[in-house]
Predicted model as a PDB file, atoms N, CA, C, CB and O in Angstrom, pLDDT in the B-factor column:
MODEL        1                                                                  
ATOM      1  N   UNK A   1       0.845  -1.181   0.000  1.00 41.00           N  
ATOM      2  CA  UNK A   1       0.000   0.000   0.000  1.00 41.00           C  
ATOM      3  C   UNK A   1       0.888   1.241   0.000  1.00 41.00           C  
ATOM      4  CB  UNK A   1      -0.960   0.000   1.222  1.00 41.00           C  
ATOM      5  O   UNK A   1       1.850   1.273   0.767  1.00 41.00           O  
ATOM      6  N   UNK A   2       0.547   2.559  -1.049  1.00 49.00           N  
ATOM      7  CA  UNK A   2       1.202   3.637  -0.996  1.00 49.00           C  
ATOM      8  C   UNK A   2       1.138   4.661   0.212  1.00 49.00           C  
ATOM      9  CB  UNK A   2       0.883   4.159  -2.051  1.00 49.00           C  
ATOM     10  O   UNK A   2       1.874   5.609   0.488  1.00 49.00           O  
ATOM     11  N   UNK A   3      -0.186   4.067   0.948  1.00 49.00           N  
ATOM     12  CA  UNK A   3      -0.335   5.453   1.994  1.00 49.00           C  
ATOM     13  C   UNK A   3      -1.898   5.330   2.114  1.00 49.00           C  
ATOM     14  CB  UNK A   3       0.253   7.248   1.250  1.00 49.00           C  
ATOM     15  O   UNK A   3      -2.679   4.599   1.505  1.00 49.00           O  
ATOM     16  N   UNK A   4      -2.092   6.195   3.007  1.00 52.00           N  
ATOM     17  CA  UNK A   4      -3.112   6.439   3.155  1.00 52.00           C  
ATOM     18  C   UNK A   4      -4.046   7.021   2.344  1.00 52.00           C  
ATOM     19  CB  UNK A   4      -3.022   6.824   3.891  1.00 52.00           C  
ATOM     20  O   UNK A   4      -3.426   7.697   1.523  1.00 52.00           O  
ATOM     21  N   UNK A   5      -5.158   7.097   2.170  1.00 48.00           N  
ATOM     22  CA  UNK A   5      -6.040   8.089   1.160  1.00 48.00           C  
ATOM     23  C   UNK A   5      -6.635   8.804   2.313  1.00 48.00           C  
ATOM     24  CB  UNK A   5      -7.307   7.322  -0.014  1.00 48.00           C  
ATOM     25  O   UNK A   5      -7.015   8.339   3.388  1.00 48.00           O  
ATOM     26  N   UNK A   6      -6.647  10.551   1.699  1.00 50.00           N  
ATOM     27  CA  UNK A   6      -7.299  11.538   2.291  1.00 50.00           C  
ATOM     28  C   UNK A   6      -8.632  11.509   1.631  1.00 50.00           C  
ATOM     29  CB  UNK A   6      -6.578  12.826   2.207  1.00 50.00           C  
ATOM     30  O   UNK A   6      -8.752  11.294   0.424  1.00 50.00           O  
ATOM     31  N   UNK A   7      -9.699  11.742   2.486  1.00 54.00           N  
ATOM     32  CA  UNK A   7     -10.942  12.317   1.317  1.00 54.00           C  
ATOM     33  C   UNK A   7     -10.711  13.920   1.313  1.00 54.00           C  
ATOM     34  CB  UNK A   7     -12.862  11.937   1.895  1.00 54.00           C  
ATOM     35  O   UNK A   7     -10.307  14.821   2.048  1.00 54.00           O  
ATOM     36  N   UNK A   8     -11.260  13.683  -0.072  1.00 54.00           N  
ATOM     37  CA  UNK A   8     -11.166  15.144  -0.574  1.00 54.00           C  
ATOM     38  C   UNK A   8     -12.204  16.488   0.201  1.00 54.00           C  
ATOM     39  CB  UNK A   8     -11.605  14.985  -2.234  1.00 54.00           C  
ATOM     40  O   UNK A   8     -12.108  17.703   0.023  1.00 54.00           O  
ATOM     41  N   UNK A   9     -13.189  15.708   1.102  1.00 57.00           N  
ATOM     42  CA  UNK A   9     -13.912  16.619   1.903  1.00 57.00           C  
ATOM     43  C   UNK A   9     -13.746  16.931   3.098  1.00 57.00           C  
ATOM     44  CB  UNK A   9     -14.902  16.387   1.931  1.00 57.00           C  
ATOM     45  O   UNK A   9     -14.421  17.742   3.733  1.00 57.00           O  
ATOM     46  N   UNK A  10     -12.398  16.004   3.661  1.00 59.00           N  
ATOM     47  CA  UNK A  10     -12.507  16.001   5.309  1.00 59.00           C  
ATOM     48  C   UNK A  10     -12.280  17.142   5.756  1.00 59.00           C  
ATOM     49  CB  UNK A  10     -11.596  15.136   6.076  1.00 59.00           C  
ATOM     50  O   UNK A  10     -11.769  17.882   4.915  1.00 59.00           O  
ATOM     51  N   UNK A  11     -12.467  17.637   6.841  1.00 67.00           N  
ATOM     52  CA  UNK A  11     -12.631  18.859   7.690  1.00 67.00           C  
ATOM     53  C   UNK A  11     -13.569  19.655   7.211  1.00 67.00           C  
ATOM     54  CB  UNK A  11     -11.481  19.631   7.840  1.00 67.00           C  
ATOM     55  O   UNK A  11     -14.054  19.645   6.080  1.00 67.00           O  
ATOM     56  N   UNK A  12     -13.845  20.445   8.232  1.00 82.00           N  
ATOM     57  CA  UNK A  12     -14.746  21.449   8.267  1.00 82.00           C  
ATOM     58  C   UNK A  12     -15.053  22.331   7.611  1.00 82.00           C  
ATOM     59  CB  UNK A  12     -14.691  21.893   8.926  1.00 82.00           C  
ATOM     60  O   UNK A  12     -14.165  23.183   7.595  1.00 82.00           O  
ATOM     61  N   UNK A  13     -16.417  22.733   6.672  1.00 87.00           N  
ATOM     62  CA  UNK A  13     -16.553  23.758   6.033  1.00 87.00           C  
ATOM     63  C   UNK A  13     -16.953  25.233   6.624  1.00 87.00           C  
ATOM     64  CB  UNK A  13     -17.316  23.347   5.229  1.00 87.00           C  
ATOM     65  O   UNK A  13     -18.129  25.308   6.977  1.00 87.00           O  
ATOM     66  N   UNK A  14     -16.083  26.541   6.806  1.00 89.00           N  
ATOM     67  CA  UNK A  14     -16.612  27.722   7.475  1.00 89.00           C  
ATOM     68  C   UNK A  14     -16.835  28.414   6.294  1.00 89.00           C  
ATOM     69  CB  UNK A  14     -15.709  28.469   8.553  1.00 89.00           C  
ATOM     70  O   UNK A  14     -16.085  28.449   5.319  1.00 89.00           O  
ATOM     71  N   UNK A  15     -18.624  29.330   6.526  1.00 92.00           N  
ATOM     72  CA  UNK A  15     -18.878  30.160   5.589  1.00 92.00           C  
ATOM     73  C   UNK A  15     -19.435  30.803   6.183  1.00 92.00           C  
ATOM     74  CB  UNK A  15     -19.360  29.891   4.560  1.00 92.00           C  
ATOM     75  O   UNK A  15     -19.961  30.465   7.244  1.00 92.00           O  
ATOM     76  N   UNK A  16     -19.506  32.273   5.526  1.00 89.00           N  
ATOM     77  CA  UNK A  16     -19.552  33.312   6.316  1.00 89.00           C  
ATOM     78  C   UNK A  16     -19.529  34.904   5.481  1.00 89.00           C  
ATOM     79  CB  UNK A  16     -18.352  33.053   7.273  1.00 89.00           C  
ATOM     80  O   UNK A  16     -18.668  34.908   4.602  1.00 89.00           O  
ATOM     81  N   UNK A  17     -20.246  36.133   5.585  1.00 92.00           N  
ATOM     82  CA  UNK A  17     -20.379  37.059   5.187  1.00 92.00           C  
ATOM     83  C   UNK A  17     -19.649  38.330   6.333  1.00 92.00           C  
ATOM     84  CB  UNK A  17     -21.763  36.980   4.834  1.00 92.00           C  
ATOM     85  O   UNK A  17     -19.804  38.436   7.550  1.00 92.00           O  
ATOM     86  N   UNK A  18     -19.141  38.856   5.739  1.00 89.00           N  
ATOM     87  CA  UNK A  18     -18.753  40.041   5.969  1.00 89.00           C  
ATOM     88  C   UNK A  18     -19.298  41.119   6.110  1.00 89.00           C  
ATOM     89  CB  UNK A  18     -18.191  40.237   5.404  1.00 89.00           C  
ATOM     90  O   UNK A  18     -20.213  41.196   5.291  1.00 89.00           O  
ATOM     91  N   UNK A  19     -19.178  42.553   7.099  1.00 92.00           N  
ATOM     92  CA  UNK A  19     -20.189  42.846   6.924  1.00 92.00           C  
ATOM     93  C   UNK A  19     -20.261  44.474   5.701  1.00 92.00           C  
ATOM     94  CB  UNK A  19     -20.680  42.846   8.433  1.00 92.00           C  
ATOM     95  O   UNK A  19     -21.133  45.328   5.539  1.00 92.00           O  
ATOM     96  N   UNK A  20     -18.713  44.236   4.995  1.00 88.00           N  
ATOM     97  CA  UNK A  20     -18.747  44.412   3.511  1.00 88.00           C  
ATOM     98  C   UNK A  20     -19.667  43.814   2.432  1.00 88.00           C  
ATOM     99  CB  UNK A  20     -17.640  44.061   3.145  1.00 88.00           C  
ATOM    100  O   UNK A  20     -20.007  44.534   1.493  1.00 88.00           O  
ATOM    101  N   UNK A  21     -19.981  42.867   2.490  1.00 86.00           N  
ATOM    102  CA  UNK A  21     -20.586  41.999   1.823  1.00 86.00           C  
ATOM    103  C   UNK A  21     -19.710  41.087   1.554  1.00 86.00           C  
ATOM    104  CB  UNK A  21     -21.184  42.434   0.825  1.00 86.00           C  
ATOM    105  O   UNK A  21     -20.291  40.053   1.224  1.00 86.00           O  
ATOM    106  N   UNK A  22     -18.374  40.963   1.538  1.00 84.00           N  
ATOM    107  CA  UNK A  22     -17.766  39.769   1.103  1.00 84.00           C  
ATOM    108  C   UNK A  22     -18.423  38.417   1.915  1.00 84.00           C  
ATOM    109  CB  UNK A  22     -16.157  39.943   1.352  1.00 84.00           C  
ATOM    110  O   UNK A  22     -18.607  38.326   3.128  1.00 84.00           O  
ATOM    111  N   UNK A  23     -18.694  37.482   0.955  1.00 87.00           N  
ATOM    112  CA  UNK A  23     -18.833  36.015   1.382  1.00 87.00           C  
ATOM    113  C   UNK A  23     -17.674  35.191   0.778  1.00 87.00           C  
ATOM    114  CB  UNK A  23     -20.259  35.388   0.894  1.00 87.00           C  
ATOM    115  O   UNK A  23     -17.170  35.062  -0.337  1.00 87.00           O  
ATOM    116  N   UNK A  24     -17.451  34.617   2.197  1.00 88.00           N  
ATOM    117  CA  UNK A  24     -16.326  33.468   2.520  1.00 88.00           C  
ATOM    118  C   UNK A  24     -16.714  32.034   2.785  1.00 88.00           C  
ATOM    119  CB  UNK A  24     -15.569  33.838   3.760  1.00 88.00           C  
ATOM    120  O   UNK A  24     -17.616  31.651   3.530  1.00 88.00           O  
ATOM    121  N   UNK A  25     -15.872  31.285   2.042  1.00 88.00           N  
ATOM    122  CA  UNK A  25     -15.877  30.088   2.394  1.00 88.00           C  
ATOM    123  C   UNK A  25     -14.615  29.744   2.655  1.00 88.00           C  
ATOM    124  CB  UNK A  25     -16.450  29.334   1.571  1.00 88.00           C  
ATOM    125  O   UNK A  25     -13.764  30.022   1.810  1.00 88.00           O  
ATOM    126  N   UNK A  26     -14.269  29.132   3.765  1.00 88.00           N  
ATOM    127  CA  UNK A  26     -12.808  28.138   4.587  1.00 88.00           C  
ATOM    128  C   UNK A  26     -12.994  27.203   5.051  1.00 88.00           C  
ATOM    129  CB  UNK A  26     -12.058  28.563   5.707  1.00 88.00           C  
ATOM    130  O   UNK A  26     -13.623  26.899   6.064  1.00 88.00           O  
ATOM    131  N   UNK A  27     -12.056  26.237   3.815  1.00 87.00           N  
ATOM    132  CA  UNK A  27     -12.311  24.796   4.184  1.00 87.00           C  
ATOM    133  C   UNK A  27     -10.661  24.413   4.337  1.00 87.00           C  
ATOM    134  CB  UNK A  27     -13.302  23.807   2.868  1.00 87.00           C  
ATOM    135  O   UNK A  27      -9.973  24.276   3.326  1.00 87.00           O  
ATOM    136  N   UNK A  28     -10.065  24.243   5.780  1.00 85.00           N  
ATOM    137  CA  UNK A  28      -8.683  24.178   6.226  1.00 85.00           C  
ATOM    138  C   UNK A  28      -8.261  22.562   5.497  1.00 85.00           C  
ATOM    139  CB  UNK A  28      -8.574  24.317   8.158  1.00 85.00           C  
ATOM    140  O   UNK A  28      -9.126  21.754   5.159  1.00 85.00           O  
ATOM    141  N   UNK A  29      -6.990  22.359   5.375  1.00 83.00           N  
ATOM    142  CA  UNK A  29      -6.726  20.985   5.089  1.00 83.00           C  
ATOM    143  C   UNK A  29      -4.734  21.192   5.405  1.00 83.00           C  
ATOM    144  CB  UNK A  29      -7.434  20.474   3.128  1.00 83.00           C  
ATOM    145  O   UNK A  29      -4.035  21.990   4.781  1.00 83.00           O  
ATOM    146  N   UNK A  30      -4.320  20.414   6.302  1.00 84.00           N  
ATOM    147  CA  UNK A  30      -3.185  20.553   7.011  1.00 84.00           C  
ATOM    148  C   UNK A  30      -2.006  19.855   6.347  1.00 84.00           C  
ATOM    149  CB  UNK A  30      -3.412  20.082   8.330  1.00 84.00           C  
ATOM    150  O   UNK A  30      -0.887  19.905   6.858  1.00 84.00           O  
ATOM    151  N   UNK A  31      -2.302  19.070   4.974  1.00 86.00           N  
ATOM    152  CA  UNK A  31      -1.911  18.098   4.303  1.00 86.00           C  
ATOM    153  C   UNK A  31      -0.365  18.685   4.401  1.00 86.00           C  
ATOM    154  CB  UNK A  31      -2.698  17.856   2.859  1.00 86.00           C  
ATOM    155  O   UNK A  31       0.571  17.990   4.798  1.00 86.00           O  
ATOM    156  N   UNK A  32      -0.228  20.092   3.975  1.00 88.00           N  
ATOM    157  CA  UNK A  32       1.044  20.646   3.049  1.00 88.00           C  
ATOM    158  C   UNK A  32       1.304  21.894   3.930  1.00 88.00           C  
ATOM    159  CB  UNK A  32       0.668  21.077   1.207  1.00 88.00           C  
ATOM    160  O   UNK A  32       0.207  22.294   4.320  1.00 88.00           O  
ATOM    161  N   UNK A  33       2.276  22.651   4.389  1.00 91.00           N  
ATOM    162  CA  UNK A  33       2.205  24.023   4.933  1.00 91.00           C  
ATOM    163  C   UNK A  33       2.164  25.041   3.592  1.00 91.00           C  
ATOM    164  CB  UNK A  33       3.580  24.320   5.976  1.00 91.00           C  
ATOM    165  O   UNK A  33       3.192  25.579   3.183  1.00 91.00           O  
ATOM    166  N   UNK A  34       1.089  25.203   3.074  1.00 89.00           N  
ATOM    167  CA  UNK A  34       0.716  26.132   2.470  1.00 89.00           C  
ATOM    168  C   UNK A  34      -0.599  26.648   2.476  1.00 89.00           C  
ATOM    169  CB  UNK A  34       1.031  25.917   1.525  1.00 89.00           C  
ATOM    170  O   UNK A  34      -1.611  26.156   2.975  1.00 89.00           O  
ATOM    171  N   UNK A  35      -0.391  28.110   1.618  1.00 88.00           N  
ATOM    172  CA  UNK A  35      -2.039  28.218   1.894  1.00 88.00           C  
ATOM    173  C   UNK A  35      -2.260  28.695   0.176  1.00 88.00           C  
ATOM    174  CB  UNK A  35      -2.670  29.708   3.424  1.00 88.00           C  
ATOM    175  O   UNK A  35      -1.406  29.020  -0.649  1.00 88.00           O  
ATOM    176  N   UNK A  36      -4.102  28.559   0.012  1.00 87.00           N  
ATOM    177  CA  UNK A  36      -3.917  28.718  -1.079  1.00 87.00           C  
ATOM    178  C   UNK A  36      -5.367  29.963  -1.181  1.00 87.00           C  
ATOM    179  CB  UNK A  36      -3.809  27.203  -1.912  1.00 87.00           C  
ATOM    180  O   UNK A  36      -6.060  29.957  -0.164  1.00 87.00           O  
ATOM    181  N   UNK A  37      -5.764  30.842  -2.165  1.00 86.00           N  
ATOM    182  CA  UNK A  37      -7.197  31.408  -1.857  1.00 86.00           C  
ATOM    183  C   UNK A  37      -7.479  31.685  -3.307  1.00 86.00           C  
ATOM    184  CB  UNK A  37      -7.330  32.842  -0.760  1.00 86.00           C  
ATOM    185  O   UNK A  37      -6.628  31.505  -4.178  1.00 86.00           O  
ATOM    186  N   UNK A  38      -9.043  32.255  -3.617  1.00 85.00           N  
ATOM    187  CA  UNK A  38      -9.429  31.999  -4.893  1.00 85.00           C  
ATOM    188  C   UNK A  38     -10.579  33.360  -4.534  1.00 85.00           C  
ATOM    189  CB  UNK A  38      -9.985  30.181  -5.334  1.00 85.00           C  
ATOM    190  O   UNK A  38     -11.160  33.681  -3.497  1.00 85.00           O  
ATOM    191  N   UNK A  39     -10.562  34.061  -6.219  1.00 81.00           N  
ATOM    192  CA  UNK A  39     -11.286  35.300  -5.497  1.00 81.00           C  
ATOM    193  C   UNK A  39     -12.007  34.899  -6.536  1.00 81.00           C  
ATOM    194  CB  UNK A  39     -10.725  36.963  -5.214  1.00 81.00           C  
ATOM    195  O   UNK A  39     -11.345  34.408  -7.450  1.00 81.00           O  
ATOM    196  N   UNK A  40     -13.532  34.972  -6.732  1.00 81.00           N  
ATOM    197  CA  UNK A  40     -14.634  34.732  -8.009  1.00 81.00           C  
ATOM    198  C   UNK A  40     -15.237  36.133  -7.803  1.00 81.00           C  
ATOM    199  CB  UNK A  40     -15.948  33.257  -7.861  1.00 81.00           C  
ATOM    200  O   UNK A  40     -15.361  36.426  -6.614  1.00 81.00           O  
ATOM    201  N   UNK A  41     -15.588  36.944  -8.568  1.00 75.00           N  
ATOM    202  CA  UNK A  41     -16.643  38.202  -8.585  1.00 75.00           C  
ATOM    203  C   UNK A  41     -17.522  37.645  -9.730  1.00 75.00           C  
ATOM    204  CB  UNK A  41     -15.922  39.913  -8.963  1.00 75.00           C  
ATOM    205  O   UNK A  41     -17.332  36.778 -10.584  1.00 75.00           O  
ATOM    206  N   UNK A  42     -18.700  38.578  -9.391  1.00 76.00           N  
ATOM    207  CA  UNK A  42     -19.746  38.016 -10.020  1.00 76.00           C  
ATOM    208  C   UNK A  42     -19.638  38.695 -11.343  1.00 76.00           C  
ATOM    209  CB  UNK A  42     -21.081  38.176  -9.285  1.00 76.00           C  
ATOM    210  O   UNK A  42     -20.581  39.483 -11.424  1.00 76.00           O  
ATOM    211  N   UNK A  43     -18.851  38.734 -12.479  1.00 74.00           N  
ATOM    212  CA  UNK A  43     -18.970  39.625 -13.641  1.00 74.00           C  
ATOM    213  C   UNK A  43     -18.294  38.519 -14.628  1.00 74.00           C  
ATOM    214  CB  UNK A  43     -18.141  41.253 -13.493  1.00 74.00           C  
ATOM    215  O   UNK A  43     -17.752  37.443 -14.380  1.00 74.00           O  
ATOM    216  N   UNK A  44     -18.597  39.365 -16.119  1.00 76.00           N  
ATOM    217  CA  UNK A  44     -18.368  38.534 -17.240  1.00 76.00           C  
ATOM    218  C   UNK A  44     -20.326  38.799 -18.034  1.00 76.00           C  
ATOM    219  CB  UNK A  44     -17.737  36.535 -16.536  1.00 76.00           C  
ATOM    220  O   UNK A  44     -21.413  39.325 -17.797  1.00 76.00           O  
ATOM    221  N   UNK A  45     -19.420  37.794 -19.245  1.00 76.00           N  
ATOM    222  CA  UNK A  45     -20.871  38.305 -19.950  1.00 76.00           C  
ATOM    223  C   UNK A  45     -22.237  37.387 -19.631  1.00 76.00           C  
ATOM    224  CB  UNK A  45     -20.675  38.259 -21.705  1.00 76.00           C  
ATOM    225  O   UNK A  45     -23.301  37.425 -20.249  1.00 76.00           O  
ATOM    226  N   UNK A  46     -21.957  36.720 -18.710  1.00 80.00           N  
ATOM    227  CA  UNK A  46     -23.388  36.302 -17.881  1.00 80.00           C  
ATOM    228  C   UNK A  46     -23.963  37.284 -16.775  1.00 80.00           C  
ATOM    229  CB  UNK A  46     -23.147  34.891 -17.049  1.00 80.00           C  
ATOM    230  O   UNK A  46     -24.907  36.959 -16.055  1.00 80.00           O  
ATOM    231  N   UNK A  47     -23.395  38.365 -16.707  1.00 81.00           N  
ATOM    232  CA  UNK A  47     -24.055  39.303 -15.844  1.00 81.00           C  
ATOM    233  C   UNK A  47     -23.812  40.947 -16.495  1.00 81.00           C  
ATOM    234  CB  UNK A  47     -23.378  39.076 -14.236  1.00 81.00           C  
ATOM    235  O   UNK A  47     -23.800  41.907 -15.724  1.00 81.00           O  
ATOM    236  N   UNK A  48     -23.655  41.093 -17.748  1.00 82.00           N  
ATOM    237  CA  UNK A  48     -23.918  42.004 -18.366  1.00 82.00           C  
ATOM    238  C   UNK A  48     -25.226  42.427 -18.911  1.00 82.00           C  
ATOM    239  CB  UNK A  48     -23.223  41.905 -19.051  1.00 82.00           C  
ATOM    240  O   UNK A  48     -26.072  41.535 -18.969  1.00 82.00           O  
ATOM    241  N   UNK A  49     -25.512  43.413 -19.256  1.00 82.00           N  
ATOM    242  CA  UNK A  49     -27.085  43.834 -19.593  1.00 82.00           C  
ATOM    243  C   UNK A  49     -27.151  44.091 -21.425  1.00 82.00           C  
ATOM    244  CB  UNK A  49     -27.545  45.600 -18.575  1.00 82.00           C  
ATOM    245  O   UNK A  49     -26.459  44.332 -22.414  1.00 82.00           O  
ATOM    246  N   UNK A  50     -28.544  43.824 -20.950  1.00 84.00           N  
ATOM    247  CA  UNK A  50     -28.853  43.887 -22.492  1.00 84.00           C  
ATOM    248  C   UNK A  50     -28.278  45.159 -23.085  1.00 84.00           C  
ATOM    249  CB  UNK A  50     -30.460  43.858 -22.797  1.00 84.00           C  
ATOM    250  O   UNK A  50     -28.132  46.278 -22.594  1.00 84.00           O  
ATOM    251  N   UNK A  51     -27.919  44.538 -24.595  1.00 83.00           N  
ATOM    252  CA  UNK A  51     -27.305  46.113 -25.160  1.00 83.00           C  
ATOM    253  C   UNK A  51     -25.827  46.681 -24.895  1.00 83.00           C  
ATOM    254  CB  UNK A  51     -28.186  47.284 -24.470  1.00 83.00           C  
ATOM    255  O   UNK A  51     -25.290  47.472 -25.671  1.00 83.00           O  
ATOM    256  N   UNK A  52     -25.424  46.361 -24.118  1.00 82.00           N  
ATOM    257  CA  UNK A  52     -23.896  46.060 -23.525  1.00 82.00           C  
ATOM    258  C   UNK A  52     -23.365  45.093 -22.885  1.00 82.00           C  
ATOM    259  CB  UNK A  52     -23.538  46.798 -22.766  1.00 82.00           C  
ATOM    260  O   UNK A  52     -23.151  44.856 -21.696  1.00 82.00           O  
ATOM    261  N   UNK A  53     -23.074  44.251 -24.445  1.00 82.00           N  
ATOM    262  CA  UNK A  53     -22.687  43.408 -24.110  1.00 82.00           C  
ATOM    263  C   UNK A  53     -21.147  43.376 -24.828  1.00 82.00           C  
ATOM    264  CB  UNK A  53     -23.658  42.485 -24.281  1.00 82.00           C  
ATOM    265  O   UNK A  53     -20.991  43.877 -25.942  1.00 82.00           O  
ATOM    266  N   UNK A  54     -19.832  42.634 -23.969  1.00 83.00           N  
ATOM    267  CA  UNK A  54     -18.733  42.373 -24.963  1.00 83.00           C  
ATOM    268  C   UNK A  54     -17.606  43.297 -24.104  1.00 83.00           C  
ATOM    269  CB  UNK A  54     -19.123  42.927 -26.755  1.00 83.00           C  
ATOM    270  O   UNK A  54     -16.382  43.420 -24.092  1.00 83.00           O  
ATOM    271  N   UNK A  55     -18.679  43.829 -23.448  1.00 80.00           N  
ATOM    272  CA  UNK A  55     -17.333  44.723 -22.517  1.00 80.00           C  
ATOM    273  C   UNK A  55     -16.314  43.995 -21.202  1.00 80.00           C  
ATOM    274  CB  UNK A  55     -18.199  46.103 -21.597  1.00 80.00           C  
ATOM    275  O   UNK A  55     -15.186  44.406 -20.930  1.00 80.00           O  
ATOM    276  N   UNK A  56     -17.058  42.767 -20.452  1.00 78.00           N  
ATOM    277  CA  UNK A  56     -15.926  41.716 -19.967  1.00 78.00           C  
ATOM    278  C   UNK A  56     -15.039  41.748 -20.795  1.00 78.00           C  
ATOM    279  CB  UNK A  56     -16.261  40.304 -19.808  1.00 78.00           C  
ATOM    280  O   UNK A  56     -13.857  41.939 -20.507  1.00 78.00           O  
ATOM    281  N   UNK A  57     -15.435  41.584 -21.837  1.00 81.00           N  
ATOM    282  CA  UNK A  57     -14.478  40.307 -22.955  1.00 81.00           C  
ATOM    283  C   UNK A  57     -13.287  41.549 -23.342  1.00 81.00           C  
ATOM    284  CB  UNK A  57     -15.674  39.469 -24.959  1.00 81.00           C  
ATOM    285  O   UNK A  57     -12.204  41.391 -23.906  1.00 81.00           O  
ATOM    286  N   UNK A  58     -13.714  42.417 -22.988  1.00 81.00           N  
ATOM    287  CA  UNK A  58     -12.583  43.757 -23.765  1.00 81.00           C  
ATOM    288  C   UNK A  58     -11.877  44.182 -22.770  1.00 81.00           C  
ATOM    289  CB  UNK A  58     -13.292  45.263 -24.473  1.00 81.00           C  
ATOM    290  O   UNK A  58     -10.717  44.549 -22.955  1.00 81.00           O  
ATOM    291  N   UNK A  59     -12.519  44.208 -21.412  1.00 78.00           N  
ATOM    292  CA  UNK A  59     -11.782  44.341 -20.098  1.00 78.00           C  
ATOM    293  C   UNK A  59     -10.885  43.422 -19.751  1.00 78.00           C  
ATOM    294  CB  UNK A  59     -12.579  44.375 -19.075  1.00 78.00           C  
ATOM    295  O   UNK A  59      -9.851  43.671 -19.131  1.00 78.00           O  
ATOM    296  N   UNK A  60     -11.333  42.040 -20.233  1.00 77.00           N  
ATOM    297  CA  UNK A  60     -10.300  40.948 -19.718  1.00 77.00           C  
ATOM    298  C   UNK A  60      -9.441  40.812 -20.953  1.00 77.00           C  
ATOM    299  CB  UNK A  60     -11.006  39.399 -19.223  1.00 77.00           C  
ATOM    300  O   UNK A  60      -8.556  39.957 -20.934  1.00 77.00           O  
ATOM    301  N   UNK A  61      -9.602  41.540 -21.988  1.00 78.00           N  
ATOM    302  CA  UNK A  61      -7.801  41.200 -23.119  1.00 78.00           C  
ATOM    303  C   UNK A  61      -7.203  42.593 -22.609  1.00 78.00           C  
ATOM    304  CB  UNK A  61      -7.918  41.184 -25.618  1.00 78.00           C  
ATOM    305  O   UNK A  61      -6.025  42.737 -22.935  1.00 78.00           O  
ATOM    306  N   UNK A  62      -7.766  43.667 -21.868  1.00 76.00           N  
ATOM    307  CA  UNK A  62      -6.704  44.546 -21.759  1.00 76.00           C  
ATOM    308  C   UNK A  62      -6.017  44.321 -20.322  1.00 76.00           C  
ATOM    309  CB  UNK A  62      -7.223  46.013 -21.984  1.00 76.00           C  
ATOM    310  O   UNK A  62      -4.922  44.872 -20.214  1.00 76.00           O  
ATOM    311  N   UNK A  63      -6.395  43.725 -19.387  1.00 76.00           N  
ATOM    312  CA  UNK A  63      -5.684  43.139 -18.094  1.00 76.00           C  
ATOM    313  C   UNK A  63      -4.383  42.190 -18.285  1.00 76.00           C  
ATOM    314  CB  UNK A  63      -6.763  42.260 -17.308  1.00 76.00           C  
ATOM    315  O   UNK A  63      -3.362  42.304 -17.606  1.00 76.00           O  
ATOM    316  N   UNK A  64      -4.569  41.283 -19.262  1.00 74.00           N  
ATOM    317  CA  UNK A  64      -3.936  40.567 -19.775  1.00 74.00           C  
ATOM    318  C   UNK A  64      -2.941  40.658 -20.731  1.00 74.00           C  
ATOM    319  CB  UNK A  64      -4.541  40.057 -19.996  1.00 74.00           C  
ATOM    320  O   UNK A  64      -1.856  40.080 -20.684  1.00 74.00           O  
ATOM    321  N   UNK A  65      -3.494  41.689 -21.941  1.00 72.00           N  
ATOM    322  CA  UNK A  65      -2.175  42.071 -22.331  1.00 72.00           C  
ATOM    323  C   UNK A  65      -1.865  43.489 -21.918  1.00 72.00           C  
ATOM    324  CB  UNK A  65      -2.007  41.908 -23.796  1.00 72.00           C  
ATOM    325  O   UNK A  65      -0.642  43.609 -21.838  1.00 72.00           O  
ATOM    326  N   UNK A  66      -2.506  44.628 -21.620  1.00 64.00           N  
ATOM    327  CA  UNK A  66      -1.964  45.960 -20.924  1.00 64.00           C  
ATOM    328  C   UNK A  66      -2.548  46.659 -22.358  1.00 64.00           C  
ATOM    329  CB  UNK A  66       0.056  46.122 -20.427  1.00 64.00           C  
ATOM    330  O   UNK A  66      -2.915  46.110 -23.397  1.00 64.00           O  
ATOM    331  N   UNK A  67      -2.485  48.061 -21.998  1.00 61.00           N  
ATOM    332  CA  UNK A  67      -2.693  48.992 -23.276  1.00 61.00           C  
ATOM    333  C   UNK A  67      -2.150  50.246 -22.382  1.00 61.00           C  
ATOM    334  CB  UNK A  67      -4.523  49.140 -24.039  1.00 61.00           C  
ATOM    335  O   UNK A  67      -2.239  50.489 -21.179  1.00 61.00           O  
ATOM    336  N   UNK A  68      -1.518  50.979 -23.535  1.00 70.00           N  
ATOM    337  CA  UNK A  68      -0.940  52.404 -23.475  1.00 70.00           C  
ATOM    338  C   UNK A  68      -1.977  53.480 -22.735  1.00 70.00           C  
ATOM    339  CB  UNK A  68      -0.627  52.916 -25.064  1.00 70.00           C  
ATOM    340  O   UNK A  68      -1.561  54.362 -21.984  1.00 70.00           O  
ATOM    341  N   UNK A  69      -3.711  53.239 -23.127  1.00 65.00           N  
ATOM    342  CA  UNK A  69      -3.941  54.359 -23.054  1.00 65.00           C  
ATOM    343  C   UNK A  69      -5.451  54.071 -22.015  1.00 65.00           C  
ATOM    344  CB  UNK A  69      -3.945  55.075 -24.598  1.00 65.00           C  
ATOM    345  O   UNK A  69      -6.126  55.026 -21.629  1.00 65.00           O  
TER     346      UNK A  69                                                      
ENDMDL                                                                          
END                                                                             
């Protein structure tokens, strides 16, 4: 046998709002001394409005490659 198997769910899930509005989720796992975090906002062209649409898509090639102006 190689080892043990971890499940991929063990420990505790903490979730939780801020009273920014940020909502958090922390789910600890002691496996490795590192840490890792993940930021999602709610934008892109599933939450754009009718009629303007395409502007994610133009915001996220200029983050990525930069522009002069």
């Amino acid at each position: 046998m190689l080892g043990t198997a971890v499940p991929l769910m063990a420990g505790e899930v903490h979730e939780f709002t801020l009273e920014n509005g940020l909502h958090l989720i922390i789910k600890e796992n002691h496996r490795a001394p590192v840490v890792v975090n993940q930021v999602w906002y709610k934008v892109g062209g599933r939450y754009e409005l009718t009629g303007k649409t395409g502007l994610s898509h133009m915001l996220e090639h200029m983050m990525f490659k930069g522009t002069q102006t």
